[in-house]
BALUMBA-451801 format. One record per residue (C-alpha): residue number from 1; residue in three letters; x, y, z. Coordinates in steps of 0.05 Angstrom, whole numbers, plus 5000, padded with zeros to 4 digits. Example, Ala and Ser with C-alpha at 12.3 -4.5 7.8 and 13.67 -1.06 7.14 Angstrom:
node i=1 | aa=Ala | east=5246 | north=4910 | up=5156
node i=2 | aa=Ser | east=5273 | north=4979 | up=5143
//
This chain:
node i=1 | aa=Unk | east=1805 | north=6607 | up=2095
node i=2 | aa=Unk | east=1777 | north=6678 | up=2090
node i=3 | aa=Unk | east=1796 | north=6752 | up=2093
node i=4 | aa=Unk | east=1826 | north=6792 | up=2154
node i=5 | aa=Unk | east=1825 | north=6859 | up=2144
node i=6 | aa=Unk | east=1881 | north=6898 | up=2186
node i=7 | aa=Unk | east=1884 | north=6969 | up=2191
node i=8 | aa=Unk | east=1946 | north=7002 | up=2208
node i=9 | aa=Unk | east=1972 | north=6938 | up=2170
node i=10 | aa=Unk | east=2054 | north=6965 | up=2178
node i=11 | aa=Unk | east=2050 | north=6987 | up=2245
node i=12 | aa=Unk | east=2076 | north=6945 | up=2304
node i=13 | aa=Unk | east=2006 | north=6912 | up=2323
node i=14 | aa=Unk | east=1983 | north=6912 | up=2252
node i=15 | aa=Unk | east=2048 | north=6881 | up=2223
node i=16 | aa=Unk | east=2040 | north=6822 | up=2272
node i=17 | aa=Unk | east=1970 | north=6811 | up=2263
node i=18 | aa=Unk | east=1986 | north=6804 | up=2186
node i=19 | aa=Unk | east=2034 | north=6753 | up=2198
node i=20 | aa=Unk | east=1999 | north=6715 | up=2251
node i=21 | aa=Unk | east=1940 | north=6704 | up=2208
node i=22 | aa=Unk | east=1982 | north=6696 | up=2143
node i=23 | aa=Unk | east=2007 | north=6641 | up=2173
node i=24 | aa=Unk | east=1933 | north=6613 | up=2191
node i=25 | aa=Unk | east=1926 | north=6616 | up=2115
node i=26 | aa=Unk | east=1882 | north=6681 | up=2112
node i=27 | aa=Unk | east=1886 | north=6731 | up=2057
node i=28 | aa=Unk | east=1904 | north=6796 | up=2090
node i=29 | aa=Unk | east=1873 | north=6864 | up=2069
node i=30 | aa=Unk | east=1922 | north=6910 | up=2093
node i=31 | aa=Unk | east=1902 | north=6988 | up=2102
node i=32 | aa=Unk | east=1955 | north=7028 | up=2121
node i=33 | aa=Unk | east=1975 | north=7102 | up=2084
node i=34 | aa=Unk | east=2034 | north=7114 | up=2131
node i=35 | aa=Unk | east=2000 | north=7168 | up=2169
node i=36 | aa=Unk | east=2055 | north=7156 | up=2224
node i=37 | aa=Unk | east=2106 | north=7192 | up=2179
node i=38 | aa=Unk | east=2054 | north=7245 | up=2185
node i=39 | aa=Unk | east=2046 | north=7254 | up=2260
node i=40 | aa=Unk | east=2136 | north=7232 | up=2274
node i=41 | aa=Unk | east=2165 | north=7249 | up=2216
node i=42 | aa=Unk | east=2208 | north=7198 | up=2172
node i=43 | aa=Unk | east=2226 | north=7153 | up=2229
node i=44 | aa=Unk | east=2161 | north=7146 | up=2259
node i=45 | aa=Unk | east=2147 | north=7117 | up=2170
node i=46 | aa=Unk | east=2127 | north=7051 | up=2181
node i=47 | aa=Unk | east=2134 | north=7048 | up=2101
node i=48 | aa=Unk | east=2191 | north=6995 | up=2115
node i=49 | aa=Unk | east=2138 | north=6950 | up=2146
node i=50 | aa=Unk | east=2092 | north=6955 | up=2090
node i=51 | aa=Unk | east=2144 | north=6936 | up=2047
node i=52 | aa=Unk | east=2164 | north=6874 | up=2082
node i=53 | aa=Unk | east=2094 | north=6848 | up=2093
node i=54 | aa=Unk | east=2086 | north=6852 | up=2015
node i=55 | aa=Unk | east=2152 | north=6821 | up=2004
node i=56 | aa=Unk | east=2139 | north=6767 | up=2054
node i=57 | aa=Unk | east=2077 | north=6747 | up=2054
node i=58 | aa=Unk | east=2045 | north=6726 | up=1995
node i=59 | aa=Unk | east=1970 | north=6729 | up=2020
node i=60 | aa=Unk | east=1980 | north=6806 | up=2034
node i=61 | aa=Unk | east=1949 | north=6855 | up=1996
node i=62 | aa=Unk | east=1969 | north=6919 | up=2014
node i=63 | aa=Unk | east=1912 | north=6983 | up=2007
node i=64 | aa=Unk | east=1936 | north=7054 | up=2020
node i=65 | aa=Unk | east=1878 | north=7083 | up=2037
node i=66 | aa=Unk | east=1860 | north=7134 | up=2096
node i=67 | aa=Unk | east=1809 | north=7098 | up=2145
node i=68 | aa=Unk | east=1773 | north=7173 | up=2144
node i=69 | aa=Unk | east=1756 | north=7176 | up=2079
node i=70 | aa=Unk | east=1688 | north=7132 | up=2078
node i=71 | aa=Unk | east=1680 | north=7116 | up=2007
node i=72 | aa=Unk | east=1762 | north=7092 | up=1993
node i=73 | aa=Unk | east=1740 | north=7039 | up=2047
node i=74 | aa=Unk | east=1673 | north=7025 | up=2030
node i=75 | aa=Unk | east=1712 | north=7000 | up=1962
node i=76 | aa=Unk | east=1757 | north=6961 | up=1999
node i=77 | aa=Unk | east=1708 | north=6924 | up=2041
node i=78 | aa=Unk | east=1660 | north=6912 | up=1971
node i=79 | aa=Unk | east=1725 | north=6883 | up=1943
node i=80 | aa=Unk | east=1725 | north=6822 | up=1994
node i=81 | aa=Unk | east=1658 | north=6829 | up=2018
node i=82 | aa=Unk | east=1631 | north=6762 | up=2038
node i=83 | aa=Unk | east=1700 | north=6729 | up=2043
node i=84 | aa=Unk | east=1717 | north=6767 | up=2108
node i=85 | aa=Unk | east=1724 | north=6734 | up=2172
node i=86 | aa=Unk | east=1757 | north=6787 | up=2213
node i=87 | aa=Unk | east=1764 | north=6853 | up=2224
node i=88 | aa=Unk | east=1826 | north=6879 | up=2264
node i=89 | aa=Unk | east=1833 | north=6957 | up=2279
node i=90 | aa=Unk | east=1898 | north=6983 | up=2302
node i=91 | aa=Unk | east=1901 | north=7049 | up=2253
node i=92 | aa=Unk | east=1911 | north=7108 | up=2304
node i=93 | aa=Unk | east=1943 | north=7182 | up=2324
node i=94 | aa=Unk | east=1969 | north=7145 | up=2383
node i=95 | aa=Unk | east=2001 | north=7210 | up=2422
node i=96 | aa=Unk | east=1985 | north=7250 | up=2475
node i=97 | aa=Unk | east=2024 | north=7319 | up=2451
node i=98 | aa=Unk | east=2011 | north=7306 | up=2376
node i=99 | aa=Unk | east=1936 | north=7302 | up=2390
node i=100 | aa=Unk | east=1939 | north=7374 | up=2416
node i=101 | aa=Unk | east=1969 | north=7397 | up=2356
node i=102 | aa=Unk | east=1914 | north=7383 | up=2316
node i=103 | aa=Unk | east=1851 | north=7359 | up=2351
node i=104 | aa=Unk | east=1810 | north=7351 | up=2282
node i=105 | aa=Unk | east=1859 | north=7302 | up=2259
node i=106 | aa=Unk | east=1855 | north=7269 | up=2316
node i=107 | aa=Unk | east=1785 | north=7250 | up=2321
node i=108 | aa=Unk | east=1787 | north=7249 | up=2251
node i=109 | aa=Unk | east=1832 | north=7181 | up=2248
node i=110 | aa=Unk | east=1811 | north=7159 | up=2325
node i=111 | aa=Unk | east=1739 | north=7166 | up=2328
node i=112 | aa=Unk | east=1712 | north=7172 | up=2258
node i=113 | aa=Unk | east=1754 | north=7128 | up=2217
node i=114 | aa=Unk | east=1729 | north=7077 | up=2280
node i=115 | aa=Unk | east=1654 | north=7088 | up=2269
node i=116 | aa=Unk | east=1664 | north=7086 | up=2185
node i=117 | aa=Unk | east=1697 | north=7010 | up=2193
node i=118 | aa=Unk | east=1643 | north=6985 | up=2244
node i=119 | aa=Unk | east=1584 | north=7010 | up=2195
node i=120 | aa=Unk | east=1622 | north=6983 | up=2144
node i=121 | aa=Unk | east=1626 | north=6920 | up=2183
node i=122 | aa=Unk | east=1564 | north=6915 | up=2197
node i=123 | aa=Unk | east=1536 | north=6937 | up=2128
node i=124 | aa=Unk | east=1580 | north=6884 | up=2085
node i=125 | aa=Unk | east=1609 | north=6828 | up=2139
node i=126 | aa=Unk | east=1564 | north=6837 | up=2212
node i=127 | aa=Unk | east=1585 | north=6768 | up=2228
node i=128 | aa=Unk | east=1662 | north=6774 | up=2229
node i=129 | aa=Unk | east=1679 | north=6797 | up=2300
node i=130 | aa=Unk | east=1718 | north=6867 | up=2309
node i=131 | aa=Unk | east=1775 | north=6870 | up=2341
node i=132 | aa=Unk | east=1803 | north=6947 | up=2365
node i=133 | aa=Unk | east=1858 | north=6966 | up=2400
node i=134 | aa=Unk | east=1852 | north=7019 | up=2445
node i=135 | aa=Unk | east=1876 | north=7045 | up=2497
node i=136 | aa=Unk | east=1885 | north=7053 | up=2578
node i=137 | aa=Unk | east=1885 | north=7129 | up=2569
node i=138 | aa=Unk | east=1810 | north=7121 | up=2568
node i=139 | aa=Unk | east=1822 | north=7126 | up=2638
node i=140 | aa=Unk | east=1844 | north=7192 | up=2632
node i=141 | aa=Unk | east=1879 | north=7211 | up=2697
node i=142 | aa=Unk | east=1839 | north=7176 | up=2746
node i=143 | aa=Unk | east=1896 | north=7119 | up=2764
node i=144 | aa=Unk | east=1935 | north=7179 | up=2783
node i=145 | aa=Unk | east=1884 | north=7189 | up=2842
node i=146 | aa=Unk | east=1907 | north=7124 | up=2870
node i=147 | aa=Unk | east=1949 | north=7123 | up=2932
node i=148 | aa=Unk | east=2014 | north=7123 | up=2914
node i=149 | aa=Unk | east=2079 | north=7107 | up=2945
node i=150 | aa=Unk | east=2147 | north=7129 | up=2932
node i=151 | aa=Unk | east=2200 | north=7074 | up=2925
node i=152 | aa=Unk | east=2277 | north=7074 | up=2910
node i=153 | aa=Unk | east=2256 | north=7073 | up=2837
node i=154 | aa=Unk | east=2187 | north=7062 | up=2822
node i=155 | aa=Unk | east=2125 | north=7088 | up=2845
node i=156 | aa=Unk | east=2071 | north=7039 | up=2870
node i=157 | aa=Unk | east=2003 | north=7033 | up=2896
node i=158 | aa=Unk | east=1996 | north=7026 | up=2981
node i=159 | aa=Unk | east=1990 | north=6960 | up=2987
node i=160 | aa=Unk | east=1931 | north=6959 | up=3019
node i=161 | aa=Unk | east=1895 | north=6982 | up=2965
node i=162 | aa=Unk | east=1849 | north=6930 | up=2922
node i=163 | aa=Unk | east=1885 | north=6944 | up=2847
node i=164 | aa=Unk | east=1956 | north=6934 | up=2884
node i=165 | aa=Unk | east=1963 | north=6849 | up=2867
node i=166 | aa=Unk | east=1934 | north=6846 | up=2808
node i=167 | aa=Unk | east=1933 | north=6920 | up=2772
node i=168 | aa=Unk | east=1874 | north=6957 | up=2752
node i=169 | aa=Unk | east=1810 | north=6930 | up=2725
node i=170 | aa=Unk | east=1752 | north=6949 | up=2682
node i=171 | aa=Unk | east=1711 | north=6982 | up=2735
node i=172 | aa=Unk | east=1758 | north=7041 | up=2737
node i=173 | aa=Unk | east=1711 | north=7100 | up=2716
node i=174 | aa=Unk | east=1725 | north=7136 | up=2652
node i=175 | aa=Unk | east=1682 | north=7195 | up=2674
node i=176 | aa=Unk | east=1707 | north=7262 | up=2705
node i=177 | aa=Unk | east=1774 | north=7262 | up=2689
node i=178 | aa=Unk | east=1827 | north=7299 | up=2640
node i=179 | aa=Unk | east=1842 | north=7239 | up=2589
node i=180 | aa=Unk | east=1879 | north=7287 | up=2545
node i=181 | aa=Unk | east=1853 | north=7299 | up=2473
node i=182 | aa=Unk | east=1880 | north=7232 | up=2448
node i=183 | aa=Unk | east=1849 | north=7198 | up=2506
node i=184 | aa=Unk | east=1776 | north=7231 | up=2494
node i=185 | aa=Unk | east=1777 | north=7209 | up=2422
node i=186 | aa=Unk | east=1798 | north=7132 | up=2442
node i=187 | aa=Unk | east=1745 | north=7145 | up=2483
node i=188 | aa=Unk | east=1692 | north=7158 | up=2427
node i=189 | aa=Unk | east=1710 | north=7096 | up=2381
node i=190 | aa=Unk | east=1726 | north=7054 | up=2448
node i=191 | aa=Unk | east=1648 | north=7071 | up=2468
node i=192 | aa=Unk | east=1626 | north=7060 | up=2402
node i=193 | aa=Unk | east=1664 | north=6999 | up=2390
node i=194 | aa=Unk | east=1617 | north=6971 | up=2457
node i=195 | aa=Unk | east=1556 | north=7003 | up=2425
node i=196 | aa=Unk | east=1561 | north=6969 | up=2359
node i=197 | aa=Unk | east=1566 | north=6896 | up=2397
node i=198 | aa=Unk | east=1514 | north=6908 | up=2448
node i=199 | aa=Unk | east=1462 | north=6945 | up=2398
node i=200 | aa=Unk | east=1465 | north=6913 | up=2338
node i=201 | aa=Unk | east=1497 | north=6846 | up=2370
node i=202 | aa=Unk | east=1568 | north=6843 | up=2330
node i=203 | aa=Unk | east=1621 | north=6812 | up=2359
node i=204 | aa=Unk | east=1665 | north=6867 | up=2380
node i=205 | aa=Unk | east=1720 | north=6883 | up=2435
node i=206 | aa=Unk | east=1762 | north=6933 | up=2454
node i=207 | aa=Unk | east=1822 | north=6919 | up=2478
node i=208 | aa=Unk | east=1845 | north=6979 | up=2525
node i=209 | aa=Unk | east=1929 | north=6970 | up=2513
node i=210 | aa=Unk | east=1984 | north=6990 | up=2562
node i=211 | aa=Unk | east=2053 | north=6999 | up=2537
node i=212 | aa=Unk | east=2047 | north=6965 | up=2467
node i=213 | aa=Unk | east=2112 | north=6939 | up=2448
node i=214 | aa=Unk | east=2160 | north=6898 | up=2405
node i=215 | aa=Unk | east=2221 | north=6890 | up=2351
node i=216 | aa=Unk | east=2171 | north=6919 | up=2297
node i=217 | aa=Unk | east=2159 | north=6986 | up=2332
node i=218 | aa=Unk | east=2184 | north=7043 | up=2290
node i=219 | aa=Unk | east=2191 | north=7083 | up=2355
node i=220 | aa=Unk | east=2196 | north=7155 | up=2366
node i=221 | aa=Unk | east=2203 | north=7208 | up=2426
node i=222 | aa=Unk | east=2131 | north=7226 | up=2429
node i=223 | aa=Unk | east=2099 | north=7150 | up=2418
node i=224 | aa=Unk | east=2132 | north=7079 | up=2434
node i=225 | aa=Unk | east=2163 | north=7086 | up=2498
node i=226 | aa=Unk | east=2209 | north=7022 | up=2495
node i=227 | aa=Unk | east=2230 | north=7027 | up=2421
node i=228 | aa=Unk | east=2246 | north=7101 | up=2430
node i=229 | aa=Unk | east=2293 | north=7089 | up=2497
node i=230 | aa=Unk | east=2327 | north=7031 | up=2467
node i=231 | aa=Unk | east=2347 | north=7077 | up=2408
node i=232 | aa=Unk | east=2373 | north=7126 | up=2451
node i=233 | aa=Unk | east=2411 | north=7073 | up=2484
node i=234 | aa=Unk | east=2442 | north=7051 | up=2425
node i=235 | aa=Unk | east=2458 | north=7112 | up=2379
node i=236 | aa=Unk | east=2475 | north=7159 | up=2437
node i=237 | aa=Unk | east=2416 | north=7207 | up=2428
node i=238 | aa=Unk | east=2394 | north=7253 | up=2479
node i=239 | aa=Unk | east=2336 | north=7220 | up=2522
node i=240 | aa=Unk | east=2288 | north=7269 | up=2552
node i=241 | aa=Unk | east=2246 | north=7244 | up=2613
node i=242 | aa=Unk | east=2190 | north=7280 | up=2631
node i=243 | aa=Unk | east=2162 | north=7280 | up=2704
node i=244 | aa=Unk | east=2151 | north=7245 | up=2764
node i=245 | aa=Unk | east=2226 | north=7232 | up=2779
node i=246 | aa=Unk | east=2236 | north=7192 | up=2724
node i=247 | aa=Unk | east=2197 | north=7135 | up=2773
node i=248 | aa=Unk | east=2125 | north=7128 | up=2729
node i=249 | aa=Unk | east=2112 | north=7051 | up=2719
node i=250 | aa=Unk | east=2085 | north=7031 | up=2654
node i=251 | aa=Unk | east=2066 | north=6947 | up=2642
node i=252 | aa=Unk | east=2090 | north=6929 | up=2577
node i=253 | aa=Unk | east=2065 | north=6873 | up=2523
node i=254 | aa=Unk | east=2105 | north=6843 | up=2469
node i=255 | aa=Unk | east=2062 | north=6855 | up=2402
node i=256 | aa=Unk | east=2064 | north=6778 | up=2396
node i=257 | aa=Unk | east=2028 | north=6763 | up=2471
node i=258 | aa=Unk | east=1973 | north=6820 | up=2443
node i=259 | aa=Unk | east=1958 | north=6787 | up=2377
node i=260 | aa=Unk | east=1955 | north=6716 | up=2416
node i=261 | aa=Unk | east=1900 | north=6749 | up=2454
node i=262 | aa=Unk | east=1877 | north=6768 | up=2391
node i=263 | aa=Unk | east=1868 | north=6702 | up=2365
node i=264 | aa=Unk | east=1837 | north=6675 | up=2424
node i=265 | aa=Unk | east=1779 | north=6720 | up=2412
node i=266 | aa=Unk | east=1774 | north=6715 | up=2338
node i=267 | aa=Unk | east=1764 | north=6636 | up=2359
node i=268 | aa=Unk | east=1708 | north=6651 | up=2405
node i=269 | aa=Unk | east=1686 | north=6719 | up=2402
node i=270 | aa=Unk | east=1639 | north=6758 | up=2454
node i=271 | aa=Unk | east=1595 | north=6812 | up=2440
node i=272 | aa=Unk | east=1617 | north=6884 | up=2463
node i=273 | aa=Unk | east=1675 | north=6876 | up=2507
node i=274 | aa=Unk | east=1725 | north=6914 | up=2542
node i=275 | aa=Unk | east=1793 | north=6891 | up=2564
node i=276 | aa=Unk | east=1850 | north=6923 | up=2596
node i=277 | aa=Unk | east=1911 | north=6880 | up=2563
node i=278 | aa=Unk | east=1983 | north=6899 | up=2586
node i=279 | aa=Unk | east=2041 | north=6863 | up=2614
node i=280 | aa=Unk | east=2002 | north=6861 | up=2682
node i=281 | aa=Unk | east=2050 | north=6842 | up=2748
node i=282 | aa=Unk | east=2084 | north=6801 | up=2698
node i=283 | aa=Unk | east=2117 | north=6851 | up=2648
node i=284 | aa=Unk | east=2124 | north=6920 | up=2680
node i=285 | aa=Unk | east=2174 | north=6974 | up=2701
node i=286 | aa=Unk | east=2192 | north=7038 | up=2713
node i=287 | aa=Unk | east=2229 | north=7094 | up=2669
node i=288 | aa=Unk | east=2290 | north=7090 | up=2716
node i=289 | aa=Unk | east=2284 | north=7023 | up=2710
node i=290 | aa=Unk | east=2274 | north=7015 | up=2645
node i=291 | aa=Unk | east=2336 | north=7061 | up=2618
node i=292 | aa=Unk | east=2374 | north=7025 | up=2675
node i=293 | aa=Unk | east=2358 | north=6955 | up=2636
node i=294 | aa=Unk | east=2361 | north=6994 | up=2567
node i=295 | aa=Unk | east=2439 | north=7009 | up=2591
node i=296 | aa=Unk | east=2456 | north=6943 | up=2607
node i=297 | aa=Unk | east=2443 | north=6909 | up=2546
node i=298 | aa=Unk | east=2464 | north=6953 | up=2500
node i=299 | aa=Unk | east=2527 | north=6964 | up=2545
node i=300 | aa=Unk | east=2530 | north=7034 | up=2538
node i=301 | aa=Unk | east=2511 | north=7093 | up=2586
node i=302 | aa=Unk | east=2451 | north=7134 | up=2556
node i=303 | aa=Unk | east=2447 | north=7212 | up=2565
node i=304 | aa=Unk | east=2389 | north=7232 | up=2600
node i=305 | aa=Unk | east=2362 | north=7300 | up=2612
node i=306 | aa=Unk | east=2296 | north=7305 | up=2660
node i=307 | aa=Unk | east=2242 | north=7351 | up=2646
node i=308 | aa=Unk | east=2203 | north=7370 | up=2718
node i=309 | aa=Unk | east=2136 | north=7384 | up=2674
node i=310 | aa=Unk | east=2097 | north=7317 | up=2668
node i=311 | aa=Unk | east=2061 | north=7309 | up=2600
node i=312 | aa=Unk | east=1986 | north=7323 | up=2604
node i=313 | aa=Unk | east=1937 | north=7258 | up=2627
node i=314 | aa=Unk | east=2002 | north=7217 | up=2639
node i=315 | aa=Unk | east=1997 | north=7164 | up=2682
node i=316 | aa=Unk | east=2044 | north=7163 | up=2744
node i=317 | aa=Unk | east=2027 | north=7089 | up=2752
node i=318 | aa=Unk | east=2002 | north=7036 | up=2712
node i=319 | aa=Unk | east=1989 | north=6958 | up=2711
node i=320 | aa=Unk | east=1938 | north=6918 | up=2677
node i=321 | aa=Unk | east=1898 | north=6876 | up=2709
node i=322 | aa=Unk | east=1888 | north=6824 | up=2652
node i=323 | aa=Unk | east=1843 | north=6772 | up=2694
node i=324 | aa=Unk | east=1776 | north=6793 | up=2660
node i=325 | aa=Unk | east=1815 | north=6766 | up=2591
node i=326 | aa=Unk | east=1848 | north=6699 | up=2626
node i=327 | aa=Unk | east=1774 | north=6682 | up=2650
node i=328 | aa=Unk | east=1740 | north=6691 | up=2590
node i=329 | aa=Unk | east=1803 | north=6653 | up=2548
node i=330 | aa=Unk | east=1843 | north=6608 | up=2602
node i=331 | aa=Unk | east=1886 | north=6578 | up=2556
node i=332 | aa=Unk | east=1912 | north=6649 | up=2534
node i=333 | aa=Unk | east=1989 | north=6657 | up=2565
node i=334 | aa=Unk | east=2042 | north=6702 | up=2564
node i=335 | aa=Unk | east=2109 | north=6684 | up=2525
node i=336 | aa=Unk | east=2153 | north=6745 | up=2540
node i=337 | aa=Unk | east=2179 | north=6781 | up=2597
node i=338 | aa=Unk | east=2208 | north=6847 | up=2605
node i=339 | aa=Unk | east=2277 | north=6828 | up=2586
node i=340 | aa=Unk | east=2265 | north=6787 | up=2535
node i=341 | aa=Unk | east=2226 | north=6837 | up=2502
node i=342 | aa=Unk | east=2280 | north=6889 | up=2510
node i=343 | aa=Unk | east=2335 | north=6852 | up=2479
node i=344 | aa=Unk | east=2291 | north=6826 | up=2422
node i=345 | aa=Unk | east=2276 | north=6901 | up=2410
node i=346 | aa=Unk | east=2353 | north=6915 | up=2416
node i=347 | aa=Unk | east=2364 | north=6863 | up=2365
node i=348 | aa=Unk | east=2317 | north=6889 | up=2321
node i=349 | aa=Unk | east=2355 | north=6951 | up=2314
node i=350 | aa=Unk | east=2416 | north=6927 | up=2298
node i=351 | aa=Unk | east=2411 | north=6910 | up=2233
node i=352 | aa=Unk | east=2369 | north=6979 | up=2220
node i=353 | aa=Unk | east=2407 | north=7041 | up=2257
//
């Protein structure tokens, strides 16, 4: 067994991945300096994750360094060198707003810290495959071009239109569009991510998420839309929604399905890829419908105030279209639902709120 190096090792993607290949018998590398406290405060801290990796699994070894800073990597990767197998990138700013704040930081972690791991990569281990998880905000605002129809609590695509079975797929443009500033730097390491597997032939992919979700998501109002509600749901906090009636669809994919798909690649990996990976037609829902089935398991009524302004490059309707992935790895399948994730992320919090 080798090395799998996982960046953003405590956060929800990260934290399974460590476990996932733990349990394959790989040593993880785990690079995580709890930037989310950063960009959310203390409970965005995914310091409790880090904590329970190195408490749980004994192959983890735990490196606090910030995926910017070239040189703390460079040591990092010169540690394991020729032991690594793997290379799994889920460090991010992962918010819309917060990348507005502070659009240096941004691209600083997003785009940057992307490029320093892939010529690291390709400087100390170019024939691990790299695994990156970005984003569907690459698509910037185009879905919201779609023709859209207004239902009792949803919004959906006319069904006459070609992305209205399945979802969208890859051949949605990236180009002329307001992505946001978080989307434009996924943007940068998503394109470089291609580059690096199509130039210099590593084995790369980027896998463009929807809705991101799970038990392990140390969710907050301005990133981790299913974590965050279910909070609200449970503590009585006020639940802002902002936008579009409260009827924008989002899919939704358990961190567990992702890191499945994960594995699938890391057993046959393809050069320069791009996936959208979500919950497709099989895992999706509105916000009404979302706080509606956030209610009813936690059996209480959440407080909800709507906000008419929509936040900037949000998507007013999105579903994956995850059939580029299924042909390329058939025996890849989903294991959760919408409902089971939500009441495995309800359960989650109560033995931690």
């Amino acid at each position: 067994m080798g090395v799998v190096i996982v960046t953003g090792s405590a956060g929800l993607i990260g934290a399974e991945t460590c476990r996932r290949f733990a349990g394959e018998g790989h040593t993880i590398a785990g690079i995580d300096n709890d930037m989310r406290a950063y960009f959310f405060g203390e409970e965005g801290s995914t310091q409790w994750a880090a904590q329970a990796l190195q408490r749980e699994l004994p192959t983890y070894r735990h490196h606090g360094v910030d995926i910017r800073d070239y040189d703390a990597l460079e040591n990092v990767f010169k540690e394991y060198a020729g032991d690594i197998v793997l290379i799994v990138h889920t460090a991010a700013q992962p918010s819309h707003d917060w990348a507005a704040r502070e659009p240096l930081t941004d691209f600083g972690v997003n785009a940057v810290g992307t490029v320093n791991l892939l010529e690291l990569a390709r400087n100390y281990c170019i024939e691990a495959p790299f695994i990156f998880t970005s984003t569907n905000k690459v698509y910037g605002d185009t879905p919201n071009r779609l023709p859209l129809v207004e239902r009792d609590t949803r919004w959906e695509v006319d069904a006459s239109h070609p992305y209205a079975e399945h979802g969208i797929d890859e051949s949605m443009s990236i180009d002329q569009c307001k992505h946001s500033v978080f989307g434009a730097s996924k943007v940068g390491a998503d394109v470089m991510v291609q580059e690096f597997g199509q130039y210099f032939g590593m084995k790369t992919a980027a896998f463009r998420g929807g809705c991101l979700t799970g038990p392990g998501h140390s969710g907050a109002e301005l990133h981790g839309f299913l974590s965050y509600l279910m909070k609200c749901a449970m503590t009585g906090r006020e639940y802002r929604i902002f936008g579009y009636k409260g009827k924008q669809v989002r899919d939704n994919i358990h961190s567990y399905d992702l890191v499945e798909a994960f594995y699938a690649f890391f057993k046959n990996p393809r050069s320069g890829e791009a996936y959208n990976m979500g919950g497709s037609r099989h895992s999706n829902c509105s916000m009404q419908e979302a706080i509606a089935l956030c209610e009813e398991i936690a059996g209480k009524k959440m407080t909800c105030t709507y906000v008419d302004e929509n936040r900037i490059g949000d998507h007013i309707w999105w579903i994956s279209d995850v059939r580029k992935f299924q042909q390329h790895f058939p025996a890849w399948r989903y294991a959760y639902d919408l409902r089971r994730i939500v009441e495995e992320i309800f359960h989650g919090f109560e033995g931690r709120l």
